[in-house]
C-alpha positions, 0 to 999 in steps of 0.5 A, spaced: 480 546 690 480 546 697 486 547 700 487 545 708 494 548 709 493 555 706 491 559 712 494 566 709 502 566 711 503 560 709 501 555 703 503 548 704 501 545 697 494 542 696 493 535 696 499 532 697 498 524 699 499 522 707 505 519 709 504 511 709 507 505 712 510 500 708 509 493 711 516 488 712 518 482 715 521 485 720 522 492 724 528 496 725 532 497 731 536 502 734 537 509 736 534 512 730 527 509 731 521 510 734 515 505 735 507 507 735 502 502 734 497 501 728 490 502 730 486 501 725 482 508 724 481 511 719 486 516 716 484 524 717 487 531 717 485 535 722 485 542 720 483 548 725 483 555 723 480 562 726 474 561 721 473 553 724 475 546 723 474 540 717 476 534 717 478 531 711 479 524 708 486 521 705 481 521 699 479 528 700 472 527 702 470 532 708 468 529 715 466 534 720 458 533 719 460 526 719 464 526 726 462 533 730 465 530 736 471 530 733 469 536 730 468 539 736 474 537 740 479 540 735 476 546 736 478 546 743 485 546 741 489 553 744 492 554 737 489 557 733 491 555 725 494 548 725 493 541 721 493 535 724 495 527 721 492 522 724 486 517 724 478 517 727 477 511 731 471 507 733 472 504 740 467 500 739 471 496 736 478 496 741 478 491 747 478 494 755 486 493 754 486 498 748 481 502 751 484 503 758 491 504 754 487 510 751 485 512 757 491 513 761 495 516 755 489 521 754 486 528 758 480 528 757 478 521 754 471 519 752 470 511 751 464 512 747 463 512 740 469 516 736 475 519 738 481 522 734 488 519 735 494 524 732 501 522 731 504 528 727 503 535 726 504 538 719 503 546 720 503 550 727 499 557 727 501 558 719 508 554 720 510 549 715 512 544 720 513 538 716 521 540 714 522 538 722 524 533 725 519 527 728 521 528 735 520 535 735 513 534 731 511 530 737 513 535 742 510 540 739 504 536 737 504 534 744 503 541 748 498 543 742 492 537 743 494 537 752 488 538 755 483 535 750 480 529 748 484 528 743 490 523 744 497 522 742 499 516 739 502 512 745 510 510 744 511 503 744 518 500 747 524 501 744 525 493 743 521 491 737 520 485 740 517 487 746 512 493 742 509 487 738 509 482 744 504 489 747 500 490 741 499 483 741 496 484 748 492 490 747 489 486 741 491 492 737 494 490 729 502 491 729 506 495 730 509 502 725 517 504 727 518 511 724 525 514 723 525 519 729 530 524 726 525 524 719 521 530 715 514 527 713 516 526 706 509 523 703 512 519 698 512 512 695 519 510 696 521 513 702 521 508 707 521 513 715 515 510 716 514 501 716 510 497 719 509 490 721 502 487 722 499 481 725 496 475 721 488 476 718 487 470 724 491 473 729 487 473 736 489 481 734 486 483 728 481 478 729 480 483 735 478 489 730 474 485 725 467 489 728 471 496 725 468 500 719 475 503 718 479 496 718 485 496 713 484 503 712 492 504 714 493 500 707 501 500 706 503 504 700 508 499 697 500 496 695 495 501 695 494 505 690 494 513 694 488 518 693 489 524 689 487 528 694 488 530 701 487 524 706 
């Protein structure tokens, strides 16, 4: 069974089911959440160790053959063991707002074909780090992919208002709010991470209709989450 975690100091158990947003009717405010867009992407972990780099699917499916650009740009990573959440992106798909946000946040940004948006990290040089908080994922997570083509998922406002008014401009789907003080706990009934989406005939889903990956970030309230790694 392929166990993505297990680097030899520490074994993170296999095929736990990513952390999902659930969709409601209305973001939380306050001091205790952060917001992050919803991009639409495909869902992937990234792993790196010593020996190389796999891409896996929520489902569990490899990628790396399927994706050598973003193969190759989590090789560029410094660390040397580290595993990775976040999604594959098909920039086709994104109108020049989002481009030119990606651009900007990015080190190394390529605006062709795929790139990898990351936005938490579940183990660092054989580390465990999914018990920390989120804020300290982040900046961990920042100072690993700095440099590189990979990018950080973008924090939005911290008005929920006005995060939705600027996805709605990028031409992006939603907006996800994380409780920035939260394990990454993968289960059904937490509710650290929920999202808020545009309606299907929103000028902003609308926008992202030519994506071979639209709808892959289903909510875990009525998607049914895959046994095995995403």
């Amino acid at each position: 069974m392929f166990d993505p975690y297990s680097d030899g100091r520490v074994r993170i158990p296999p095929l736990a089911p990513p952390l999902l947003p659930k969709e409601i009717a209305d973001l939380p405010r306050g001091e205790d959440w952060i917001y992050e867009f919803c991009w639409g992407g495909e869902r992937v972990r990234a792993v790196k160790r010593d020996a190389g780099v796999l891409l896996v699917s929520r489902d569990g499916r490899e990628l790396t053959n399927r994706f050598p650009q973003i193969a190759a740009s989590v090789a560029k990573l410094r660390a040397g063991s580290v595993v990775l959440d976040g999604e594959i992106l098909y920039l086709e798909s994104f109108p020049p707002p989002a481009l030119q946000r990606l651009a900007e946040i990015a080190d190394d940004f390529c605006h062709a074909g795929f790139a990898l948006l990351v936005y938490d990290l579940l183990a660092d040089e054989g580390k465990d780090t999914r018990g920390f908080s989120l804020l300290c994922r982040r900046l961990l997570l920042a100072s690993i992919v700095q440099g590189t083509p990979i990018v950080l998922s973008p924090l939005a406002d911290g008005n929920p208002d006005n995060a939705l008014a600027a996805a709605m401009q990028l031409g992006l789907r939603g907006v996800v709010a994380k409780r920035a003080g939260s394990p990454y706990r993968p289960n059904s009934l937490v509710t650290d991470w929920v999202k808020k989406t545009f309606p299907p005939k929103a000028a902003a889903a609308a926008a992202l209709t030519r994506s071979p990956f639209a709808g892959d970030d289903r909510d875990a309230s009525t998607a049914g989450v895959p046994a095995g790694v995403s």
